[in-house]
ZAPAMI-925361 format. One line per 4 residues: number of its first residue (from 1); for each residue y negated, z negated, x negated of C-alpha. Coordinates in steps of 0.2 Angstrom, whole numbers. Layout:
BEGIN
NUM	Y Z X; ...
***
This chain:
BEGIN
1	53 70 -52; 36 61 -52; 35 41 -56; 23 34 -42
5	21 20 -47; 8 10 -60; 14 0 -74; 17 -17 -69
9	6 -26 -77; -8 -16 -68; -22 -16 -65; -26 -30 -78
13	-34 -41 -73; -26 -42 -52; -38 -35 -43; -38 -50 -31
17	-43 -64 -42; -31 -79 -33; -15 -69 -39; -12 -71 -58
21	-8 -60 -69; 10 -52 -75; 17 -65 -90; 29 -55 -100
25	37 -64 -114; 52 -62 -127; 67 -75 -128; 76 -69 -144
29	93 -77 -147; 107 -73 -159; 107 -55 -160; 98 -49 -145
33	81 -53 -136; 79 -54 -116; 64 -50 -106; 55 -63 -95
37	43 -59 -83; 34 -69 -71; 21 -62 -58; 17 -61 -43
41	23 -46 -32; 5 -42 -26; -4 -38 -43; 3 -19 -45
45	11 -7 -35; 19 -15 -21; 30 -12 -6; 22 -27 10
49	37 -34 17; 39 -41 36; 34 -56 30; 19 -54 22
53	4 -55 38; 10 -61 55; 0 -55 71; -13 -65 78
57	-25 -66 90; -40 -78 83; -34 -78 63; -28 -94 69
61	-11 -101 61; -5 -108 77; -7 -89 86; 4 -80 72
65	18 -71 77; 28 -62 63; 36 -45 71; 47 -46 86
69	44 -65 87; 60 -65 74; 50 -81 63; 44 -93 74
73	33 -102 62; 25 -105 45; 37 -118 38; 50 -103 40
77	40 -93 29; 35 -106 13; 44 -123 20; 58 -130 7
81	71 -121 16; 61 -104 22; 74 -92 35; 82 -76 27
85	73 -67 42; 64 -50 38; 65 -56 21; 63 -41 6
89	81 -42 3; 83 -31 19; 72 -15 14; 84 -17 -5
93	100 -18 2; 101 0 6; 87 8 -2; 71 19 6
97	75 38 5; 65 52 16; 50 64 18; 34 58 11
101	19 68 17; 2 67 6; -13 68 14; -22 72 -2
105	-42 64 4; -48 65 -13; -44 81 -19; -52 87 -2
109	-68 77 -5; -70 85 -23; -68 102 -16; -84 97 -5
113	-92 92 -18; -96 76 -8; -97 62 -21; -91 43 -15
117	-88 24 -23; -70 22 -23; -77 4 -28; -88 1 -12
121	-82 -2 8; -80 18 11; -69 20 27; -59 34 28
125	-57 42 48; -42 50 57; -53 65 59; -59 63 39
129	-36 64 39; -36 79 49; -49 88 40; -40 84 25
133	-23 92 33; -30 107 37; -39 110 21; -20 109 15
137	-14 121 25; -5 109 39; -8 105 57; -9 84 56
141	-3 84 75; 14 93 73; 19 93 54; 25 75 53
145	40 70 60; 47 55 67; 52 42 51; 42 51 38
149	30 42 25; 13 44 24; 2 42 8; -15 43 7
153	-25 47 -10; -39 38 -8; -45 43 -27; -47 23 -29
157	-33 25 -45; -42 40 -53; -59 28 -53; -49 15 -61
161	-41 23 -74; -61 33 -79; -68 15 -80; -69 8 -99
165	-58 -8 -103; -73 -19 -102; -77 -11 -84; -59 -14 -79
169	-58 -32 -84; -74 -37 -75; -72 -26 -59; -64 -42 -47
173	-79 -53 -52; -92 -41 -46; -106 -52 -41; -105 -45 -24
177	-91 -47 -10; -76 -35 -14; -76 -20 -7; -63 -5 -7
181	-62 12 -1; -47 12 11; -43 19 29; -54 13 43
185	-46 1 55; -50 7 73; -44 13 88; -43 31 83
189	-35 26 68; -21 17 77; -20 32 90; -19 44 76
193	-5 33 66; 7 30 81; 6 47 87; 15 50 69
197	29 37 72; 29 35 52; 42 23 45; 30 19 31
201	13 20 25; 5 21 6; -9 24 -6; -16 23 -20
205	-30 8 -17; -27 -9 -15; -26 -11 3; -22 5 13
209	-35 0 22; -54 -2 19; -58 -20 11; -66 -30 18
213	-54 -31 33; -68 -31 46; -60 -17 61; -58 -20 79
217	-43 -13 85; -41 -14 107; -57 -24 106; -54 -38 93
221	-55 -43 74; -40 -35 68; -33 -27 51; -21 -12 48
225	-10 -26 39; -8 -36 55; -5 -21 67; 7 -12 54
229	19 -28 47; 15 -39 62; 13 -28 78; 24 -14 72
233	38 -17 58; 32 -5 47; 27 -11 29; 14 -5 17
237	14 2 -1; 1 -1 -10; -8 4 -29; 2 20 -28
241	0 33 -42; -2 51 -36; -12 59 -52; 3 69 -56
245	11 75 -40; -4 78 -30; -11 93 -43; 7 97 -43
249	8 98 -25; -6 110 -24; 0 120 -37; 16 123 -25
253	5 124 -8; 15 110 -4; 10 93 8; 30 85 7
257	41 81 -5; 57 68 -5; 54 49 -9; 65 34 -15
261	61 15 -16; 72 3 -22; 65 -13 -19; 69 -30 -28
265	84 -38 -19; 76 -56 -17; 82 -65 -3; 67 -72 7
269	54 -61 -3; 37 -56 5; 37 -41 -8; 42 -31 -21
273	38 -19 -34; 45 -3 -25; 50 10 -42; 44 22 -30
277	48 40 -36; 44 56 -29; 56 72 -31; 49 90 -29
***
């Protein structure tokens, strides 16, 4: 059994600057002490709820739809009394078991010997996903099957955990616009993903996705994160840890293994930390 996921205080500091970072603190009282933990759900691993990034046509608030037009505004989201609709509570009321599938990019790159900045706007391609099946041993057209969970190593956790503390602490104030290595958002990429009829998706960078979100999908300015929550119902997991299962993988000859989430059951949440574990 393989912990998937990081330590919930990282990365420290948040990759993106506007989210703060995890508070832990100690009540002690007569004879016991409690935990107290304040964060937000987007700093570490993290499993994107429904309600996370509606659809939209112009990035427009009055153009979002969240999926299946089940929210009809904003003020449902955040207003003083938000609806209970696609809320987080819903993916941990029965938990997320099934067949994950690791498309293991990283490892493939290295045995290239192509070099790449996990810390720069490096797109990852369906055909770059295919190459890296087949250097697996799989066919990516027939092994997946309809429900299973792709993941993606990416390498982005890897780079993080060589950098030096100081290196760490200062990476989301780089002077220049952040940028991180990710899956492209395109046309082939959506072709290639709903061919899979995946029930979820994962890596180990911030995003899935390439950042900055700057695709085109069917001929307009769209993210991955819109298509996926918005357009599809189907949530993202993000800041994955794959440094022990996927050698461990390869040391089987294996792409699939089982997964469990258990999500926190907060009525209303946009996401969670997902205790993701993989069993091989």
């Amino acid at each position: 059994m393989q912990q998937s996921s990081l330590e919930l205080g990282k990365p420290d500091p948040p990759i993106n600057t506007a989210r703060r970072q995890l508070n832990h603190l100690f009540q002690p009282g007569d004879g016991y002490t409690d935990d107290v933990l304040v964060m937000n759900t987007q700093i570490s691993t993290q499993y994107d709820g429904l309600r996370h990034f509606p659809y939209s046509t112009d990035n427009n608030i009055s153009t979002y739809q969240w999926y299946n037009d089940l929210i009809s505004s904003y003020d449902e989201v955040i207003g003083p009394s938000p609806t209970t609709i696609l809320g987080i509570q819903e993916a941990a009321s029965y938990g997320i078991v099934g067949r994950g599938v690791l498309l293991d990019w990283a490892g493939w790159m290295q045995s290239q010997t192509t070099t790449y900045d996990a810390f720069s706007a490096r797109a990852i391609t369906a055909s770059e996903l295919d190459a890296t099946a087949a250097w697996q041993g799989i066919d990516a057209a027939t092994f997946f099957k309809p429900a299973d969970m792709l993941f993606v190593r990416t390498g982005w956790t890897a780079a993080y955990n060589a950098l030096t503390p100081h290196q760490q602490a200062v990476l989301p104030y780089r002077a220049q616009d952040a940028n991180h290595i990710g899956v492209l958002a395109s046309d082939d990429t959506a072709a290639w993903l709903w061919a899979k009829k995946l029930a979820l998706v994962g890596a180990d960078n911030p995003a899935f996705e390439v950042i900055p979100f700057n695709g085109t999908i069917a001929g307009v300015p769209r993210s991955l994160h819109q298509m996926f929550i918005g357009g599809w119902g189907q949530s993202i997991v993000e800041f994955l840890d794959f440094e022990r299962l996927a050698p461990a993988l390869r040391k089987l000859g294996r792409s699939s293994f089982f997964v469990t989430i258990q999500n926190l059951n907060v009525v209303s949440g946009i996401a969670s930390p997902p205790n993701a574990l993989a069993v091989i």
